[in-house]
N, C-alpha and C positions, 0 to 999 in steps of 0.2 A: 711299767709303761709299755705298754703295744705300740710296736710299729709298723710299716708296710714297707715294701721293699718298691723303689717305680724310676721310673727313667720321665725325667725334665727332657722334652726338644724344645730349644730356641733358635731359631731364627732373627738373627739381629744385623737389620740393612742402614742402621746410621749408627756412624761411626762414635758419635758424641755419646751413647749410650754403653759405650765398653766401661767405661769407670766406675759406672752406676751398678751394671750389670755385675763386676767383677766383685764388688764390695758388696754387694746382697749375699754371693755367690759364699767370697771367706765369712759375713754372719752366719751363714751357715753350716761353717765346715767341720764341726762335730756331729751333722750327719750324711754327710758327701764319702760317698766311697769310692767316686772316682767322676773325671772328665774327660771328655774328649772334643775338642774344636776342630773344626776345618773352614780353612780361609777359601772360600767359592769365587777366586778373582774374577773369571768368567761374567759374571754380574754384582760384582763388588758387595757380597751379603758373606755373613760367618753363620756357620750352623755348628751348633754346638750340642750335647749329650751326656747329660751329667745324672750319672746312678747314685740314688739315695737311699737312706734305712732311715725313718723318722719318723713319727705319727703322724698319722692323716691331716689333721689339722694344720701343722707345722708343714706339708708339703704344699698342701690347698695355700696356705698363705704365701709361702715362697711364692710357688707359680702365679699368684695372682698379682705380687708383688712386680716378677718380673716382664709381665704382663703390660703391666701399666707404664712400663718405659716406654717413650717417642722413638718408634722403629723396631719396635722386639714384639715377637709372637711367640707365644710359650703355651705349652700343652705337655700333659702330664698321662702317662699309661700306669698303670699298675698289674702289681706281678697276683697271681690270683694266691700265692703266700699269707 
């Protein structure tokens, strides 16, 4: 199985969306190699950064997955690996 190596940024500014967000996040966590949150109290949003090794397909879908939560922006870079 070929994977790609890429970093998830989310952006998530309503609060009701961490439970949703968190439980896509553990489906996923046989290919999470790591996270890192920070709470932006300044204007009350989390920005989060979570490195993955998965196949393309499996990351497009996460992202898209978490995409479509009410208040979460997610965008996906990949490593040129």
């Amino acid at each position: 199985m070929d994977t790609r190596i890429a970093i998830i940024s989310i952006i998530l500014d309503n609060p009701k969306s961490v439970m949703p967000l968190n439980q896509l996040l553990h489906d996923s966590r046989e290919f999470i190699i790591g996270r890192m949150g920070i709470p932006y109290k300044k204007n009350d949003i989390n920005l989060i950064s979570v490195a993955i090794d998965a196949p393309e397909d499996a990351i497009n879908a996460l992202t898209g997955k978490i995409g479509k939560l009410d208040g979460v922006t997610a965008k996906t870079v990949y490593s040129k690996i």
